[in-house]
C-alpha positions as CSV (number, residue, x, y, z in Angstrom):
1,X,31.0,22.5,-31.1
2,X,32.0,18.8,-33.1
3,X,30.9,15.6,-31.7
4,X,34.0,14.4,-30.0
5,X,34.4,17.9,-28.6
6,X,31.2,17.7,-27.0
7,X,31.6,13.9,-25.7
8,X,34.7,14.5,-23.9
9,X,32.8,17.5,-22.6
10,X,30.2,14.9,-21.2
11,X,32.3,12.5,-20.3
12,X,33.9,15.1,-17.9
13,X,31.0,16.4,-16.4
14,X,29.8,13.0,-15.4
15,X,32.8,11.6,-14.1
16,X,33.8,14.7,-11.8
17,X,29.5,15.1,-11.1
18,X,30.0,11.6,-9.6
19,X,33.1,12.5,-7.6
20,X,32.4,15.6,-6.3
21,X,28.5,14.7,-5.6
22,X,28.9,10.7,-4.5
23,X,25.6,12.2,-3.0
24,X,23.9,12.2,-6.6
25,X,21.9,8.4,-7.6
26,X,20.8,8.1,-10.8
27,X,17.5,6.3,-10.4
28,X,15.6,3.9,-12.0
29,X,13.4,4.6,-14.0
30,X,9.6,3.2,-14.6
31,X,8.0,3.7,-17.7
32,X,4.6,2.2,-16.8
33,X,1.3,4.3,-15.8
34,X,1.2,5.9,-12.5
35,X,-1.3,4.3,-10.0
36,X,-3.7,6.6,-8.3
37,X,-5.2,4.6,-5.8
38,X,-7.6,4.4,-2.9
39,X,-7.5,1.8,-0.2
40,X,-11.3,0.5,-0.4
41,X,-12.4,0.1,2.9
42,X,-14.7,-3.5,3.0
43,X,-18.6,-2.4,3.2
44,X,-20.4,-4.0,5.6
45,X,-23.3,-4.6,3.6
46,X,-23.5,-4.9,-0.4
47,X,-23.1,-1.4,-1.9
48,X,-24.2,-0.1,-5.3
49,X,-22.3,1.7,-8.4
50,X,-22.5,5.4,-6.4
51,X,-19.4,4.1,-4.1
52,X,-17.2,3.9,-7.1
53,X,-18.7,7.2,-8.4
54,X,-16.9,9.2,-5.8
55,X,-13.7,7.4,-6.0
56,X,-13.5,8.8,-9.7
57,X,-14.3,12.3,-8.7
58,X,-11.3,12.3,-6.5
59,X,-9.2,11.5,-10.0
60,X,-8.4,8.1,-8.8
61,X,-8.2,5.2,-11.4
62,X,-7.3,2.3,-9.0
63,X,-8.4,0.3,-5.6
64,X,-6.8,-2.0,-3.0
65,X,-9.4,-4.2,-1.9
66,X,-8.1,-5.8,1.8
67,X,-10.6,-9.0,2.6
68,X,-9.5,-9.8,6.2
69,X,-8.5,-13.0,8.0
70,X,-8.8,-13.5,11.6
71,X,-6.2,-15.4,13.8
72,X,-8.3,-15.8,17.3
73,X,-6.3,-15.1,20.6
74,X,-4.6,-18.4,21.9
75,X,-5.2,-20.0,18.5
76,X,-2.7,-20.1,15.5
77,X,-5.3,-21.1,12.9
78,X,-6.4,-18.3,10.6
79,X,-10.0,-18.2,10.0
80,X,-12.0,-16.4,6.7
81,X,-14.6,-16.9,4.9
82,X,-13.9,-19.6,2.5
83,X,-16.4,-20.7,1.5
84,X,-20.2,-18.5,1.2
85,X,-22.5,-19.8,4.7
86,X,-26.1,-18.1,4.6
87,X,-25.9,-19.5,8.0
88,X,-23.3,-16.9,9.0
89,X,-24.8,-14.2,7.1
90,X,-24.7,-10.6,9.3
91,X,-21.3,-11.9,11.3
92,X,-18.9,-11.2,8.0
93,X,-18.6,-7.8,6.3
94,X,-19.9,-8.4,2.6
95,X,-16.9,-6.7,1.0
96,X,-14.3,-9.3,2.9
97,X,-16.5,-12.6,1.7
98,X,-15.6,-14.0,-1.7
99,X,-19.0,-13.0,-3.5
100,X,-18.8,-9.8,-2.2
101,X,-14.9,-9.2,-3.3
102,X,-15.5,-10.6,-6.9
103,X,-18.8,-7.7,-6.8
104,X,-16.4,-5.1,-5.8
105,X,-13.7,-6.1,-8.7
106,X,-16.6,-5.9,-11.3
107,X,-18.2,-2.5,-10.1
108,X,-14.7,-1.1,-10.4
109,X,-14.1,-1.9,-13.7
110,X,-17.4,-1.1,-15.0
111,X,-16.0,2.3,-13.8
112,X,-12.4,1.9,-15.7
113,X,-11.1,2.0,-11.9
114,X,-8.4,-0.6,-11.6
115,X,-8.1,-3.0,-8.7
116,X,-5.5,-4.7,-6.6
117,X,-6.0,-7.6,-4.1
118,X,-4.3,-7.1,-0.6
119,X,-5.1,-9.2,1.9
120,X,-4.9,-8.9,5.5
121,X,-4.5,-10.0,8.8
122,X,-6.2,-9.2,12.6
123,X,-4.5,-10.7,15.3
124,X,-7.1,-11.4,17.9
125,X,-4.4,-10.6,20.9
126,X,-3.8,-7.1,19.4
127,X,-0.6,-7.5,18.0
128,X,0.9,-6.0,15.1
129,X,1.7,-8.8,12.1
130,X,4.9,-7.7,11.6
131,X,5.6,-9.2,14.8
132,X,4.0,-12.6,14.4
133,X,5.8,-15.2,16.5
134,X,4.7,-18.6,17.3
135,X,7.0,-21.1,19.8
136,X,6.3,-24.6,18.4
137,X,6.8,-25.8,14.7
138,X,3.4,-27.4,15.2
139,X,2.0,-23.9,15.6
140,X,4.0,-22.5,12.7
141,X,2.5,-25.4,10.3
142,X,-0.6,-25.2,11.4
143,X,-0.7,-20.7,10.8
144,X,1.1,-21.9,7.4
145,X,-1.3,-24.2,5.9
146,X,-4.5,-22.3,6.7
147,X,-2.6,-18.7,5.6
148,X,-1.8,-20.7,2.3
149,X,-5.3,-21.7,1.6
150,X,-6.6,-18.0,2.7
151,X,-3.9,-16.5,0.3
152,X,-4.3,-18.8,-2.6
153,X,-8.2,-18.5,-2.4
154,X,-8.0,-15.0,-3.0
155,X,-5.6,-14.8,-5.5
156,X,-8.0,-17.2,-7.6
157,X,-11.0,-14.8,-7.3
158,X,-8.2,-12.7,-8.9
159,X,-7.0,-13.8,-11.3
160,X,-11.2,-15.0,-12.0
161,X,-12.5,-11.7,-12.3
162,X,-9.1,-10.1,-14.1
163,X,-7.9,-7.7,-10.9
164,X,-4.9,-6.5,-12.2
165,X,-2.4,-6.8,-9.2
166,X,-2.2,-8.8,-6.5
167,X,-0.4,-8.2,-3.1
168,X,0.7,-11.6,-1.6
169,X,0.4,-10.1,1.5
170,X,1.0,-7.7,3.8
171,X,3.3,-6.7,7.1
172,X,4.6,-9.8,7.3
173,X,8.3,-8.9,8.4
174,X,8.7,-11.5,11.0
175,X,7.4,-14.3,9.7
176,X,9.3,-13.2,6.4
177,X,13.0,-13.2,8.5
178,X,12.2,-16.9,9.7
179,X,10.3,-19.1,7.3
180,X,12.1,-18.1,3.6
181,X,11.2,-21.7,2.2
182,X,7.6,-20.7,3.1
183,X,7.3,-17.6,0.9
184,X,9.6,-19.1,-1.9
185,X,7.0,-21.7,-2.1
186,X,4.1,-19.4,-1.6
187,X,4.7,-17.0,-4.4
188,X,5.3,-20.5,-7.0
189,X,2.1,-21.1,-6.1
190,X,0.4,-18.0,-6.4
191,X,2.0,-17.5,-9.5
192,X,0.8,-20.7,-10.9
193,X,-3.0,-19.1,-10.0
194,X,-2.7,-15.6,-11.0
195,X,-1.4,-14.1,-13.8
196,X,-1.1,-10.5,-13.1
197,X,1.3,-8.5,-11.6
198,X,2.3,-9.5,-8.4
199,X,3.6,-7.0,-5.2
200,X,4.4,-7.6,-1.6
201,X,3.2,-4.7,1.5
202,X,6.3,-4.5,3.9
203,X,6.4,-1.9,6.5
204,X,8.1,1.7,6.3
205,X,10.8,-0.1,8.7
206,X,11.4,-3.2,7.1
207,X,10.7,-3.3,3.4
208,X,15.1,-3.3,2.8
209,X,15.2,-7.3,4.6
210,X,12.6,-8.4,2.1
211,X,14.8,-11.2,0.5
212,X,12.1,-12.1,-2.6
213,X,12.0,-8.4,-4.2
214,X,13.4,-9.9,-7.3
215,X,10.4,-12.2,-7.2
216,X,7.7,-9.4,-7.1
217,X,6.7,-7.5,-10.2
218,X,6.4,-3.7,-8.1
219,X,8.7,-3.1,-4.4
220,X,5.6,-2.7,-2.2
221,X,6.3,-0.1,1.0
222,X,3.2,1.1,3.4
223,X,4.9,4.6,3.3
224,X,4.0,5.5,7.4
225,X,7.6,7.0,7.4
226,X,8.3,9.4,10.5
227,X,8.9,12.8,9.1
228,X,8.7,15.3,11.7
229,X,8.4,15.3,15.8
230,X,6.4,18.8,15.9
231,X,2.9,19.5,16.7
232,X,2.3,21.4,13.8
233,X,5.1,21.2,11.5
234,X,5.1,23.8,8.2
235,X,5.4,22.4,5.2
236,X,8.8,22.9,4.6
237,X,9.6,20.9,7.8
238,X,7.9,17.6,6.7
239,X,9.6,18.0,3.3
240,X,12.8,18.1,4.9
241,X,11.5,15.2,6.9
242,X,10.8,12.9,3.5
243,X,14.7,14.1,2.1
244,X,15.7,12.0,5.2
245,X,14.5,8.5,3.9
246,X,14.7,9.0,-0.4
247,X,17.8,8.0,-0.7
248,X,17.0,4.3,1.3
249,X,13.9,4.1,-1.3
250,X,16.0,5.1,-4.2
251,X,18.6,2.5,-3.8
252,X,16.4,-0.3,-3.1
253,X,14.8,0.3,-6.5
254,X,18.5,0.4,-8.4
255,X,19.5,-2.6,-6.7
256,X,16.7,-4.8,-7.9
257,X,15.4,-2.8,-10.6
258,X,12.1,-2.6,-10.0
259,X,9.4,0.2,-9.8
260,X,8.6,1.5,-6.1
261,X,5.1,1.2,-4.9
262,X,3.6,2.7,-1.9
263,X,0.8,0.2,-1.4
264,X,-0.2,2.3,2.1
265,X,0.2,5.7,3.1
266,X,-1.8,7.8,5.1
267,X,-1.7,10.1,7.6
268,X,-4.5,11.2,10.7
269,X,-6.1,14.8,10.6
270,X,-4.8,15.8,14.2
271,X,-2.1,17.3,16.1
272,X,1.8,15.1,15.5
273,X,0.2,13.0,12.8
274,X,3.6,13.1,11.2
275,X,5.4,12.1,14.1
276,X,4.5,8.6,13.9
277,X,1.8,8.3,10.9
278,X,1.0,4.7,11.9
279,X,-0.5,5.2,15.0
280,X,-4.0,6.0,16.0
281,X,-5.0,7.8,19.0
282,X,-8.4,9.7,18.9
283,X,-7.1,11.3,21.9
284,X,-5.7,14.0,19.6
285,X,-6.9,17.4,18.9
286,X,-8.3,17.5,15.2
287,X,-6.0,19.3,12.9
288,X,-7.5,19.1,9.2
289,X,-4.4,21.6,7.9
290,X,-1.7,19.0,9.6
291,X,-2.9,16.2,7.4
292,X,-3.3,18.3,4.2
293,X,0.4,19.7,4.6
294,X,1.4,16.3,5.0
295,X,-0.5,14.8,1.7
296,X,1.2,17.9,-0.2
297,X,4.3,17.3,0.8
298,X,4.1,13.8,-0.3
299,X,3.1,14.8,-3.6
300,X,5.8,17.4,-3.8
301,X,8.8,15.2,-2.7
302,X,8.0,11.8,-3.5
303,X,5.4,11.5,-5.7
304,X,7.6,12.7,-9.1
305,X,10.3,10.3,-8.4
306,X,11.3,8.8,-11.7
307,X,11.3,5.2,-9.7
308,X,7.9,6.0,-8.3
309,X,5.1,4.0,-9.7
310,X,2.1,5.4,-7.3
311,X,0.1,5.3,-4.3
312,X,-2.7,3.9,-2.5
313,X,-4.2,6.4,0.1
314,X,-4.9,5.0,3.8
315,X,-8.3,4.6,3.7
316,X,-11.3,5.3,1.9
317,X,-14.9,4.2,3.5
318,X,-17.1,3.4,0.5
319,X,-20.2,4.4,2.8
320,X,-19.1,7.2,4.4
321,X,-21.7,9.8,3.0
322,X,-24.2,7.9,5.6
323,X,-22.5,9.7,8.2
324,X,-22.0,13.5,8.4
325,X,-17.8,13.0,9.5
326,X,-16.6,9.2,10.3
327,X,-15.1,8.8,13.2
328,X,-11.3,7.5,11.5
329,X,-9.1,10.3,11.6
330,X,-6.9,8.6,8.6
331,X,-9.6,9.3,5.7
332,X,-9.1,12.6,3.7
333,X,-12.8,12.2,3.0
334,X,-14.7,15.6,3.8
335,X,-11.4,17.1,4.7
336,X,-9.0,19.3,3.5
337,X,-7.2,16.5,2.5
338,X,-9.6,15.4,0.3
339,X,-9.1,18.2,-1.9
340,X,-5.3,18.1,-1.9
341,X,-5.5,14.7,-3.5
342,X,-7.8,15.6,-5.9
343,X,-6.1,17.8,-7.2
344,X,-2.7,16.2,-7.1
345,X,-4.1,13.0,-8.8
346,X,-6.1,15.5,-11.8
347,X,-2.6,16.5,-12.5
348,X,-1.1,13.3,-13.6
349,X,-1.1,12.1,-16.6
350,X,-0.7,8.2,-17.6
351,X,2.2,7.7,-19.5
């Protein structure tokens, strides 16, 4: 067949592909290795290399490391551990203190496991963050200036001890919607501290609003998307289930060009763990196969997307072989799960 022949040919096949299939989105594409991560738990007390030894038997090469704030009820001051206090010592999980962060960055990469800083918040009236709301300006400065100091603290141990991605923060979606000039300013400052690649953690139901994507280096999502009402949905259910939001996820990443990163997802070993993946009720009956179906079908739907720069599993308790089962129903650890994902994240190569 001669070239021109075979153009036209081309030509053709896309033009009536694209009008007979409006259906069909051609996807960005990231080039860049796939992250295989772990969300790293905070220890309570100072743990030793064996912690990181299990996270590369599961075939993972990177870590989220979440050091927690504190917003006390009827307060809107956010409180964490600045600055190191002996005389505090026992009332602050080592892992979420400064010298205990910048020990877990270093025993990671003494094991080639990469790390990424994602901070968090605890409301102390039970709240979800996503729905942060204040009623005064004077309360909103007040959150603002000691959230800034908590965020920008972290993001210099950082950048100090070479983590290679920082989230700015995360579930935020509120306080995102009202106070723009506060996160424009935000990520200029962060960025004048860190140098690595930076990413945002919106939730499943409100990462589209985010209006500073273009700003961020990787589209953050915690992936706790509904896919299926059952008790005990087959496999084939929950992967119809994920064909229901890929098309929302693919056009985010074509609008702004950017790589899509789940930077949570996890899902609890019981009974309608799919039907809302965020919750927690250890009410439940256990159901180990539930939450192994549902890792598979992540991996079989989602995970090959040519947009789709990784994952960072929901959650990973670096002292869990102290107890026999822990009592979170969202770790794979000890479960089926646990197997799923190794096997899933042995399979990948970095490109």
């Amino acid at each position: 067949m001669n070239t021109k022949l075979l153009t036209s040919f081309f030509t053709l096949f896309l033009f009536f592909g694209i009008y007979f299939f409006p259906g069909t989105k051609e996807a960005y594409i990231y080039k860049g290795e796939k992250m295989k991560g772990l969300s790293f738990v905070a220890p309570p007390q100072e743990i030793g290399i064996e912690a990181m030894n299990a996270i590369v038997n599961v075939n993972s090469n990177w870590i989220s490391l979440m050091p927690y704030s504190f917003v006390p009820k009827n307060s809107s001051e956010l409180r964490f551990e600045e600055k190191e206090d002996l005389s505090k010592k026992g009332q602050k999980w080592w892992g979420e203190t400064p010298s205990g962060t910048k020990e877990c960055i270093k025993m990671a990469h003494k094991n080639g496991i990469k790390v990424m800083v994602k901070p968090h918040i605890w409301l102390g009236w039970n709240e979800f963050t996503g729905h942060l709301n204040f009623n005064t300006e004077k309360e909103w400065l007040v959150f603002e200036k000691s959230f800034s100091r908590y965020l920008l603290a972290f993001a210099k141990i950082a950048e100090e001890e070479h983590a290679e991605m920082y989230c700015i923060a995360t579930e935020m979606q509120n306080h995102v919607k009202q106070r723009p000039e506060f996160w424009n300013k935000l990520i200029t400052d962060i960025r004048k501290i860190y140098k690595g690649k930076l990413t945002y953690a919106e939730n499943w139901d409100a990462f589209e609003d985010v209006p500073f994507w273009n700003q961020m280096d990787y589209i953050g999502i915690d992936g706790y998307f509904p896919l299926s009402k059952l008790k005990d949905p087959d496999e084939k259910n929950l992967i119809k289930g994920w064909k229901t939001h890929l098309d929302d996820i693919v056009d985010l990443a074509n609008k702004y060009k950017k790589p899509i990163l789940f930077t949570e997802i996890g899902y609890r070993s019981c009974d309608y763990s799919t039907e809302k993946p965020w919750e927690t009720n250890f009410n439940l009956p256990d159901n180990e196969n539930l939450q192994a179906k549902a890792y598979n079908a992540f991996f079989k739907t989602v995970w090959n997307q040519p947009y789709f720069a990784g994952a960072f599993i929901w959650k990973w308790f670096p002292t869990l072989s102290e107890n026999p089962r822990h009592k979170d129903s969202f770790t794979p650890q000890r479960k089926k799960a646990e197997m799923v994902l190794k096997d899933a994240y042995g399979k990948i190569e970095i490109k």
